[in-house]
Residue, then its C-alpha position, 0 to 999 in steps of 0.5 A: x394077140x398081144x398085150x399091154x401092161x401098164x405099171x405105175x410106180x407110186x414112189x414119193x419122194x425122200x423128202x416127203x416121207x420124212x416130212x410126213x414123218x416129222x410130222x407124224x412125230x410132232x402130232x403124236x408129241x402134242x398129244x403125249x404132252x396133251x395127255x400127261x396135262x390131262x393127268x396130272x391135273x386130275x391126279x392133283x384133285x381129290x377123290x371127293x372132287x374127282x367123285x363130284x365129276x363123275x370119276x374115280x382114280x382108276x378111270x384117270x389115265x383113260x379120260x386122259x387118254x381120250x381127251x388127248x385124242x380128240 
């Protein structure tokens, strides 16, 4: 009885992967960078108008993190 195995090597390239990987940076960058607007900008307000927009202090990184994640 004979057998045949077939393999199939998934490699990519070098310049792929660090294609993906520069782009993996520039997303996680954008989105720091989105965060940190996000911050800072509730942070300049006051708790009476953080409190008028549903928030309060300790809710801010939170918000900020999750508009800057889509």
């Amino acid at each position: 009885m004979a057998y045949m195995n077939t393999t199939t090597a998934n490699t990519t390239s070098v310049f792929a992967r660090v294609g993906g990987t520069l782009e993996a940076l520039a997303t996680r960058y954008k989105q720091h960078r989105l965060y940190r607007e996000t911050f800072d900008g509730l942070s300049a307000l006051s708790n009476r108008e953080l409190a008028d927009l549903g928030l309060s202090r300790s809710e801010l990184r939170r918000v900020a993190w999750e508009s800057s994640r889509g």
